[in-house]
C-alpha positions as CSV (number, residue, x, y, z in Angstrom):
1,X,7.5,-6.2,-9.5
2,X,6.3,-3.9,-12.0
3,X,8.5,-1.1,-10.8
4,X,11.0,-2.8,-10.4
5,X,11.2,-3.5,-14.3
6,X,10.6,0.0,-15.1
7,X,13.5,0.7,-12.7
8,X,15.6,-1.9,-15.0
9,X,13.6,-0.8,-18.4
10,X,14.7,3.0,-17.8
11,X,18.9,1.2,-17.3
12,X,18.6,0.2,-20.5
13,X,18.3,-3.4,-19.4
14,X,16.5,-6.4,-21.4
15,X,13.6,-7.0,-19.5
16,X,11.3,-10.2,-19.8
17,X,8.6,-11.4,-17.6
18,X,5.0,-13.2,-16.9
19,X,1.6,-12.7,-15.3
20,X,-1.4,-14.7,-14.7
21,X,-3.1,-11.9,-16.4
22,X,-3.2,-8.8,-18.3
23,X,-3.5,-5.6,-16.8
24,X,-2.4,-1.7,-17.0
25,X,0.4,-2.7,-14.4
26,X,1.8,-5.4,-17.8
27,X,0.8,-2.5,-20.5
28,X,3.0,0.3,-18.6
29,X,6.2,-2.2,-18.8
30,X,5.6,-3.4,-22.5
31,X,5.3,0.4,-23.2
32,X,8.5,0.8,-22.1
33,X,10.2,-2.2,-24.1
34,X,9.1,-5.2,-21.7
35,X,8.5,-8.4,-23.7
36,X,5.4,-10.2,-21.1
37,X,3.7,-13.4,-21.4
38,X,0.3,-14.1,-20.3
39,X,0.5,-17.4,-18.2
40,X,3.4,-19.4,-16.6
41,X,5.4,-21.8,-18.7
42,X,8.5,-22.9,-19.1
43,X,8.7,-22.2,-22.4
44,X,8.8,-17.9,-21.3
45,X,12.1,-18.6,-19.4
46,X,15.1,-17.4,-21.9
47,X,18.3,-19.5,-21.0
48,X,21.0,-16.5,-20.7
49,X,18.8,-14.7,-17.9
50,X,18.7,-13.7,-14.2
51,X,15.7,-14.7,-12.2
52,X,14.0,-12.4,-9.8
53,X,11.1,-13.8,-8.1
54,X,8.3,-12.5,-5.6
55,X,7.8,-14.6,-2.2
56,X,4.5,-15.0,-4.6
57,X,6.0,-17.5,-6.6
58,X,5.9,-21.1,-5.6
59,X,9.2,-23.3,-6.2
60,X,6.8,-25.2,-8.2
61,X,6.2,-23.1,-10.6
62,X,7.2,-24.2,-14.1
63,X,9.3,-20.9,-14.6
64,X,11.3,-22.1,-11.6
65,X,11.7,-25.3,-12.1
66,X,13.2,-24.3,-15.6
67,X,15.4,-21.9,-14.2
68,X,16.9,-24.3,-12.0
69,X,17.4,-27.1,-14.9
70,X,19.5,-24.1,-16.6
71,X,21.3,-23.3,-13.6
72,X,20.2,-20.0,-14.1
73,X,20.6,-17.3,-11.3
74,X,17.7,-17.0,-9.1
75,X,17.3,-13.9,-7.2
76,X,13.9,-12.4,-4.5
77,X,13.0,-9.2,-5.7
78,X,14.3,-7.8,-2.2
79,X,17.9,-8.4,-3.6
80,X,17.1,-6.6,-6.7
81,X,16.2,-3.4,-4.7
82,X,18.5,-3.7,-2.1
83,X,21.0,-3.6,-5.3
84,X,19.3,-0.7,-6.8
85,X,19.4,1.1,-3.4
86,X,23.1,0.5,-3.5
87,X,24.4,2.8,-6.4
88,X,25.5,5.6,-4.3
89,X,22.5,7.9,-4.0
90,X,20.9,9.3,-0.3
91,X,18.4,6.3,0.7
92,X,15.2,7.0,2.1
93,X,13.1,3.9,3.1
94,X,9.3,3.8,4.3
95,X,8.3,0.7,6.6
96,X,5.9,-0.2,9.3
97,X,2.5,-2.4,9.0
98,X,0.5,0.5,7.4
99,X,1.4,3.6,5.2
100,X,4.5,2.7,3.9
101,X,2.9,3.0,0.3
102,X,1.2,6.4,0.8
103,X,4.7,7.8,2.7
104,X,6.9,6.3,0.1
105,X,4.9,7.6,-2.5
106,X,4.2,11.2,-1.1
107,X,8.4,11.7,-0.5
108,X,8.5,10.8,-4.3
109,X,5.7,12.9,-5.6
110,X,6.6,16.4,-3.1
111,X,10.4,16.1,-4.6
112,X,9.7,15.3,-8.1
113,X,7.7,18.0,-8.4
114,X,10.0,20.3,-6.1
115,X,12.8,19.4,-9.0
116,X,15.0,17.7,-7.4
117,X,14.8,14.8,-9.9
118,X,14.6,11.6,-7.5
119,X,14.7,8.4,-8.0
120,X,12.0,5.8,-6.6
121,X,10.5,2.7,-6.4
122,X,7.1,2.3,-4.6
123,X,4.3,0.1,-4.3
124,X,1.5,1.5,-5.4
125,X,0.8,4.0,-9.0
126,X,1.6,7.6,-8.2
127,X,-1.6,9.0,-10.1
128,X,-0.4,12.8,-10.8
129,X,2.8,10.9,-11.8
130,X,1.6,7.8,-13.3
131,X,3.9,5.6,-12.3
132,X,5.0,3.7,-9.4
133,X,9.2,3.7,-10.2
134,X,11.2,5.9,-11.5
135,X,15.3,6.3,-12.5
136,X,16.7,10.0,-12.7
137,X,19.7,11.5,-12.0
138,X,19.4,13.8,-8.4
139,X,20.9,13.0,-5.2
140,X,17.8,11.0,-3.1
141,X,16.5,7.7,-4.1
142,X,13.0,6.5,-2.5
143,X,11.5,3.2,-1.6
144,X,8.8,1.4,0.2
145,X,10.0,-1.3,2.4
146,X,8.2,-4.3,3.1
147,X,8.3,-6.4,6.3
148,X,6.2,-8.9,5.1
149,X,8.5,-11.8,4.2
150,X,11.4,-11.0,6.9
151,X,13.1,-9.4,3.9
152,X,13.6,-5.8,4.7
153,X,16.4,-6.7,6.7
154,X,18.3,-6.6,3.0
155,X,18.2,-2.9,2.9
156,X,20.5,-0.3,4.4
157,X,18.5,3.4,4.0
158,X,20.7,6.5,5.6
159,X,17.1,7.4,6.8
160,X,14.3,5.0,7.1
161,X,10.7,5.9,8.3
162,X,8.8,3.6,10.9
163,X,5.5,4.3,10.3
164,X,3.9,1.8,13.0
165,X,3.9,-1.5,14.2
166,X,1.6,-4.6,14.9
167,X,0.8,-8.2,14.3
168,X,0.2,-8.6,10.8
169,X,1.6,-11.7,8.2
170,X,1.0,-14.0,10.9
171,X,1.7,-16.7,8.3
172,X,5.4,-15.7,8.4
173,X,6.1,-14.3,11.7
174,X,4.8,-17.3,14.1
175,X,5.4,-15.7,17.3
176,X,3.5,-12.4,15.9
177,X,4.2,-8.9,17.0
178,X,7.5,-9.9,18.9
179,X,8.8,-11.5,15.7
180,X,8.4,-8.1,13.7
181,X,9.9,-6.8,16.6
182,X,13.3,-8.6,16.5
183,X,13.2,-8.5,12.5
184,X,13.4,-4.5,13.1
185,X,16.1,-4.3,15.4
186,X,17.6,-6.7,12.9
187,X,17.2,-4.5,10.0
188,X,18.1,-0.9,12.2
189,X,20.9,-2.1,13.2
190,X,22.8,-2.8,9.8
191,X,22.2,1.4,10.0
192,X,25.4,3.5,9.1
193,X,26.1,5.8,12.0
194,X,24.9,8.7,10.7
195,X,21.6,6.9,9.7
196,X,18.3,8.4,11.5
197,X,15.4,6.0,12.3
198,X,11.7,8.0,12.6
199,X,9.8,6.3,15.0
200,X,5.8,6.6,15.6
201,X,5.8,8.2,19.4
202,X,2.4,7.2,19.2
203,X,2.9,3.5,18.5
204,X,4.4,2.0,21.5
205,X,5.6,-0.7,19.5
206,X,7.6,1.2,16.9
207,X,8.7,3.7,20.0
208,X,10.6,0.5,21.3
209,X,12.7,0.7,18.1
210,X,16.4,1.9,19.2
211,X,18.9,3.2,17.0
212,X,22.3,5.2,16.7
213,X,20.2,8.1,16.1
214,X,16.2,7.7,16.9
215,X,13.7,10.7,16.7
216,X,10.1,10.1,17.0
217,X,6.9,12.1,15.3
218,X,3.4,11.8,15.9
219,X,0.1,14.1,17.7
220,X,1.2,13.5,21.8
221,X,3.7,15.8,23.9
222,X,6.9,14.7,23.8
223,X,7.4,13.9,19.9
224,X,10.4,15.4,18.0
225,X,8.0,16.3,15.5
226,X,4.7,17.2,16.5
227,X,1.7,17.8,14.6
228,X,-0.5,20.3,16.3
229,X,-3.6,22.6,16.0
230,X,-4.9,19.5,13.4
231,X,-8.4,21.2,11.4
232,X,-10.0,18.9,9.5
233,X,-12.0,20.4,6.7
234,X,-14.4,19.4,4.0
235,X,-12.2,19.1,1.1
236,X,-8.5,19.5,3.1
237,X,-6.8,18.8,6.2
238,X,-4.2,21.1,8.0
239,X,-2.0,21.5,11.2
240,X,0.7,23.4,12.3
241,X,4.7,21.1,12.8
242,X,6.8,21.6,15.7
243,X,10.4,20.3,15.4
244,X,11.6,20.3,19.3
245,X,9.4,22.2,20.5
246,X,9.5,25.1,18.2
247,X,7.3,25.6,14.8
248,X,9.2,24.4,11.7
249,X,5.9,24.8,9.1
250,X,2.3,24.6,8.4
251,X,1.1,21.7,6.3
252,X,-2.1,21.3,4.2
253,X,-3.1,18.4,2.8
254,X,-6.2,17.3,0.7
255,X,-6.2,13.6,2.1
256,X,-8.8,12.7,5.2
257,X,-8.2,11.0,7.9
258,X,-5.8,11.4,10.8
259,X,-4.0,8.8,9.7
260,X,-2.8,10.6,6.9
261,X,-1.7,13.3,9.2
262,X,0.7,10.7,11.1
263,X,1.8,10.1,7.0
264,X,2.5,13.8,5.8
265,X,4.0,14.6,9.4
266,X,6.5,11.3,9.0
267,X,7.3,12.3,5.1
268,X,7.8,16.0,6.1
269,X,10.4,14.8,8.9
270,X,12.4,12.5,7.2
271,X,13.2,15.2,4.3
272,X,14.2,17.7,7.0
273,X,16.4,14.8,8.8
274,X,17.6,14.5,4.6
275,X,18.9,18.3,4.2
276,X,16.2,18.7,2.0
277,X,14.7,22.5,1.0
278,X,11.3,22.3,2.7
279,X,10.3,25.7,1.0
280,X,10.5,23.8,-2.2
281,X,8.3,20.5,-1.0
282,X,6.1,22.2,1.0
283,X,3.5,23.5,-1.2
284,X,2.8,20.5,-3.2
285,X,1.6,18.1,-0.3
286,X,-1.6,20.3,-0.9
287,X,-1.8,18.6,-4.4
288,X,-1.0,14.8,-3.6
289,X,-4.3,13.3,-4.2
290,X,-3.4,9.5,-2.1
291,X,-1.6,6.5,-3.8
292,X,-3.9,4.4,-6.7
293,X,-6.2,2.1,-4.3
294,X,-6.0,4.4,-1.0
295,X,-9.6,5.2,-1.2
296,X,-9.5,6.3,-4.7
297,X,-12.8,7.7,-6.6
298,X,-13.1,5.3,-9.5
299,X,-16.7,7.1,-10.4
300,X,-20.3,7.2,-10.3
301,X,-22.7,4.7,-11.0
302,X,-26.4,5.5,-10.4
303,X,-25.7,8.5,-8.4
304,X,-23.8,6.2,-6.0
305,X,-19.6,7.3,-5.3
306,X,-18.0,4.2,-5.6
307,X,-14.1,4.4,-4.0
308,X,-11.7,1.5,-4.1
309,X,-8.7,1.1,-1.1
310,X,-6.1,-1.9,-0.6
311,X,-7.2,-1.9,3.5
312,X,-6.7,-5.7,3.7
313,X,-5.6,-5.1,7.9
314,X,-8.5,-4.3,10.4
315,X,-6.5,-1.4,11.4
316,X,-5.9,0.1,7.9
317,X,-9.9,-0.9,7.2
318,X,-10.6,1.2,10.2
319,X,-8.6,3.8,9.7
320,X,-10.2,4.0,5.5
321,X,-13.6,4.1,7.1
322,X,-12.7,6.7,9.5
323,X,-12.4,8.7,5.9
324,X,-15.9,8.1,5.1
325,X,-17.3,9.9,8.5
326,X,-17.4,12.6,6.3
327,X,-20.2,11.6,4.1
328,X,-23.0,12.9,6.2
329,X,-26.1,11.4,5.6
330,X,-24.7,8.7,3.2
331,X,-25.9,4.9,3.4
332,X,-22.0,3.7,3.0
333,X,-21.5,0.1,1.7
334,X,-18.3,-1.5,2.7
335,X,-17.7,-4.5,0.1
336,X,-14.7,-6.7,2.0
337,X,-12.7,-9.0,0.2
338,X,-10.5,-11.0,2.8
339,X,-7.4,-11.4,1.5
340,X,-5.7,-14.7,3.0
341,X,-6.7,-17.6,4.5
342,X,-4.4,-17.0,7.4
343,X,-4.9,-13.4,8.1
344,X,-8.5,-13.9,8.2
345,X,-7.8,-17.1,10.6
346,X,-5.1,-15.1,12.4
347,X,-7.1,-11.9,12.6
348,X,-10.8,-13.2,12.5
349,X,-12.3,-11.3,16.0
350,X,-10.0,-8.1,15.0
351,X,-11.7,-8.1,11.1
352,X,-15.4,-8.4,13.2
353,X,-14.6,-5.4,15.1
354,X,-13.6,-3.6,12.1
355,X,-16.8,-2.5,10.2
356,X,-18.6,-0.7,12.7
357,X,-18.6,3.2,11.1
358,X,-20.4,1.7,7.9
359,X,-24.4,1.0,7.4
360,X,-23.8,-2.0,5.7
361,X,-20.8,-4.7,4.8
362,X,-21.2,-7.0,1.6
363,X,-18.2,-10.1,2.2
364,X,-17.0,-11.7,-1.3
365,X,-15.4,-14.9,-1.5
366,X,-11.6,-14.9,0.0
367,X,-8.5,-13.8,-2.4
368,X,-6.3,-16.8,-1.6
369,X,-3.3,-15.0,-3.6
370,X,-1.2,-18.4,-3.5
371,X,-2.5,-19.8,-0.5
372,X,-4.7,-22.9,0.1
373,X,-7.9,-23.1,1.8
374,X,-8.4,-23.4,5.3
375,X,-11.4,-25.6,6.6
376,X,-13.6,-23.8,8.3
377,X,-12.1,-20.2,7.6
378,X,-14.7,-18.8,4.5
379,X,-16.6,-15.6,4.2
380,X,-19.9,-17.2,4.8
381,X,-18.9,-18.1,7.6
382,X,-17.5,-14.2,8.8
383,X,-20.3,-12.8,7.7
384,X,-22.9,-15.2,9.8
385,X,-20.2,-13.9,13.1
386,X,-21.0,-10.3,11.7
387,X,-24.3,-10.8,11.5
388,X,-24.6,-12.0,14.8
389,X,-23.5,-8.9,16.0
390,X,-25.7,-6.9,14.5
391,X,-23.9,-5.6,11.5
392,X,-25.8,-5.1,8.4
393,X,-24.3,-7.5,6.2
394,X,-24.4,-9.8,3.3
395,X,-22.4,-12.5,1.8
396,X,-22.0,-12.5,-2.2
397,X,-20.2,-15.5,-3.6
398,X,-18.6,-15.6,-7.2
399,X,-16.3,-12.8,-8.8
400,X,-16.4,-9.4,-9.2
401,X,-18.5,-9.3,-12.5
402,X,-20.9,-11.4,-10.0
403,X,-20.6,-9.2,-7.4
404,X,-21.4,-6.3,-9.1
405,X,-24.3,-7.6,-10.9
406,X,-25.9,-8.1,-7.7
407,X,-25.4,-5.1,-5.8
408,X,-25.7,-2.6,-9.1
409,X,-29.7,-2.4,-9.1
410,X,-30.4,-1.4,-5.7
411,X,-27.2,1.8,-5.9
412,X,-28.5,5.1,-5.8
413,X,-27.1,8.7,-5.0
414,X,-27.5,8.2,-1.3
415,X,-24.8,5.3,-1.3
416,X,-21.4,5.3,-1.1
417,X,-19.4,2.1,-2.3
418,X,-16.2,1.5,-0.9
419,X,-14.6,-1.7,-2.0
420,X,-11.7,-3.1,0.5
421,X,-9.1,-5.5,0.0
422,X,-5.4,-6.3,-1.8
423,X,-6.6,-8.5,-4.7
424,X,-9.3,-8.7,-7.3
425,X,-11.6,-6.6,-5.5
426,X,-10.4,-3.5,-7.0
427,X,-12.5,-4.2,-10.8
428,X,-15.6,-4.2,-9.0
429,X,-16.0,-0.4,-10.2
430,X,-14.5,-1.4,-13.1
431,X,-17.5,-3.5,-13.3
432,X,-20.3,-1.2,-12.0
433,X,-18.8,1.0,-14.4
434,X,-19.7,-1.1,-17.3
435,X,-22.9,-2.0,-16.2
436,X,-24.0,1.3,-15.6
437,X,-23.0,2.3,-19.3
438,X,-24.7,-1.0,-20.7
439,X,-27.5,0.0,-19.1
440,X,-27.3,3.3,-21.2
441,X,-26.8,2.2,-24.0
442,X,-29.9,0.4,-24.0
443,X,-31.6,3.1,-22.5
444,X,-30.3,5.4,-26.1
C-alpha cells in the first residue's frame, strides 16, 4: 500500500490515508506530501475521494462504512496496480508462492542502476534504493504480483515470472494447491500473444503452467535457462547461464542460498525474454544485497548477529535457514512468529518439520493480522509438538519488547538470532538494539 501511494504521490496526485501505527513505511509517504492518520476513524475519510482498500481491511471498518454512506468509490489495491500497469509501458510481473518480492525487486534494482530509468512497484524496501515504488519515464514497468487473495488474475504483464508453486493461503483457496492452480491458468491466459510465461522446470507445479509462449528456467537438464557449475562461496555465490543449451553469461551474486540462484537465474531470463541489454544489468546483481526482511543484518548485540526475514511459509523458513549453514560453529536461534491462525492450522505438521538446521527455536505469540483465534491452534501448543520431537525450543508469550527482554541476557558472540515471520516480529532487533545500548549507557 505504501508504494502504491508513492506511485500516486510521484503523479502529482493528493494522497490521504491511515494506519494502526506509525512506522518508517508512514514517514517515507508523508515525506513525499502524504497527509496519514494514526488510527481508523471515520472522521479521516474526506468526502470527494476514491477508496482503495487491502483484502486487510474488514467491511467493518469505520473508514468503510463511511465511504459507503458517501457513496464514495471503493476500489482493492489490485485495481489500482492493474491501472498503473496499464499506461502503456513493457510489463514485467513476478508471482509464485515464494520470491516474488526478492525477483520483483532485483529486476528493479539491476535496471535502475543499468539506466534504463524503470518504473516499479514492489513489496518489500529496496535498501540500496530506498524505496519499494517508483515512477520514471523509460520503457519497463516492474511489479510483484500476489496470488494471495485470487486477485492477480487483474493483471496482464507482456512477461510474467512463475517463480514456484504450492499450497499456501489456505484460508482463501479451500481446495489448496489445485485452486492456485486454476487461478493461474486463469490469470495466463488473459496473456497477449506475444506474452512469455517463465516457469520453474523445477517445480512440477508451476511446470504444469501452459501458455501461448512458455519457457522454463531452473538447475535440472532440460530447462530453457539453466543455471550450471553453481559455487557457493563465503561471501558470494556464482554459476554459469545456459539459454538452450548454449552459455548466455556468468552471474555473481552476494545472496546465499540456492534459492536465490533459482531468483537471479528467473530475473536474468525474463530481461533477456524483455530485449533488455544484459551487458548493462549484468554487473550489478553482484551488488544487490536481498530485499529489507530477506534475512537482513539489523546488528550486533552482545557479540550475537541478529538477522530479521519475512519466512512466514515452511518452505521459505527452510529455505532462510538453509542461509544460515554457513555460520559454522554458530549456536543459531530461530525466533518464529506464526503468522495466521489458519496457516498455522492449515500448515501445522509442514511448520514442525521446518526448523531442523537451527540449535534452538524460541515461538512468540501468533500475529493474527485481522484474523480471529482459533481454539486450540496457539504457539504453546506448537511448541510442546516441537518439543516432542526433540527440537530445542521455547515458548515466550507477550510482545516483542517482552520477547527480547527475555532472550537478551543469555546472547553472546557464538549466537546467531534470526527472527522469522510477516508481522511484528521484525522490531525484535529493534529491541535488542535498544537494550543492548541501555545497557551501555549505564555501563558509561
Amino acid at each position: 500500500m505504501s508504494g502504491l501511494a508513492k506511485y500516486l504521490l510521484e503523479n502529482g496526485c493528493e494522497v490521504a490515508g491511515s494506519d494502526v501505527c506509525d512506522s518508517k513505511y508512514v514517514q517515507k509517504v508523508r515525506d513525499l506530501g502524504a497527509t496519514v492518520h494514526i488510527g481508523h476513524s471515520a472522521d479521516n475519510v474526506p468526502d470527494d475521494c476514491v477508496v482503495i482498500a487491502s483484502t486487510a481491511i474488514r467491511q467493518d471498518n469505520p473508514e468503510m462504512v463511511r465511504a459507503k454512506e458517501l457513496g464514495l468509490p471503493i476500489y482493492h489495491r489490485s485495481d489500482l496496480l492493474a491501472e498503473i500497469s496499464r499506461e502503456g509501458k513493457f510489463f514485467l510481473g513476478y508471482s509464485g508462492t515464494h520470491g516474488k518480492t526478492t525477483t520483483s525487486g532485483l529486476a528493479s534494482y539491476v535496471m535502475e542502476k543499468a539506466g534504463l530509468k524503470p518504473s516499479y512497484v514492489v513489496g518489500g524496501i529496496i535498501p540500496e534504493l530506498d524505496t519499494n515504488a517508483h515512477c520514471q519515464d523509460g520503457k519497463y514497468f516492474a511489479a510483484e504480483l500476489d496470488e494471495s487473495d485470487g486477485t492477480i488474475v487483474k493483471y496482464v504483464p507482456n512477461i510474467v515470472v512463475v517463480n514456484n508453486l504450492e499450497a499456501d493461503h489456505l484460508d482463501f483457496y479451500k481446495n489448496g494447491l489445485q485452486s492456485i492452480l486454476d487461478t493461474f491458468e486463469t490469470f495466463i491466459s488473459k496473456m497477449p500473444e506475444d506474452g512469455v510465461v517463465l516457469v520453474n522446470y523445477d517445480c512440477e507445479a508451476s511446470k504444469g503452467l501452459h501458455c501461448h509462449k512458455t519457457m522454463t528456467f531452473g538447475l535440472s537438464d532440460g530447462a530453457d535457462y539453466q543455471a550450471k557449475n553453481i559455487e557457493f562461496g563465503a561471501d558470494f555465490t556464482k554459476f554459469d547461464v545456459y539459454y538452450k543449451g548454449e552459455f548466455l553469461a556468468d552471474l555473481r551474486i552476494i545472496l546465499r542460498g540456492t534459492h536465490n540462484v533459482y531468483n537471479a537465474l528467473s530475473v536474468l531470463a525474463s530481461l533477456h525474454q524483455a530485449g533488455v541489454n544484459l551487458e548493462l544489468v549484468i554487473p550489478h546483481f553482484a551488488t544487490f544485497t536481498g530485499m529489507g526482511r530477506r534475512f537482513q543484518k539489523v546488528g550486533t548485540v552482545n557479540g550475537a548477529v541478529i538477522f530479521d526475514d519475512y519466512a512466514h511459509h515452511p518452505t521459505e523458513i527452510k529455505a532462510s535457514l538453509s542461509s544460515a549453514l554457513s555460520f559454522k560453529d554458530k549456536n543459531v536461534v530461530a525466533v518464529f512468529q506464526p503468522h495466521r491462525y489458519t496457516r498455522l492450522k492449515n500448515l501445522w505438521n509442514e511448520f514442525l518439520n521446518a526448523f531442523d538446521n537451527v540449535d534452538k527455536v524460541i515461538v512468540t505469540d501468533v500475529y493474527a493480522a485481522s484474523e480471529d483465534a482459533i481454539e486450540g491452534i496457539n504457539s504453546d501448543k506448537f511448541t510442546k509438538a516441537l518439543s516432542e520431537k526433540g527440537i530445542n525450543c521455547e515458548y515466550i508469550a507477550g510482545d516483542m519488547k517482552t520477547v527480547a527482554k527475555t532472550i537478551f541476557p543469555a546472547l553472546s558472540q557464538n549466537d546467531v538470532v534470526i527472527g522469522l515471520g510477516a508481522g511484528t516480529i521484525t522490531a525484535l532487533g529493534k529491541e535488542l538494539i535498544a537494550l543492548d545500548k541501555e545497557l551501555s549507557n549505564v555501563a558509561n
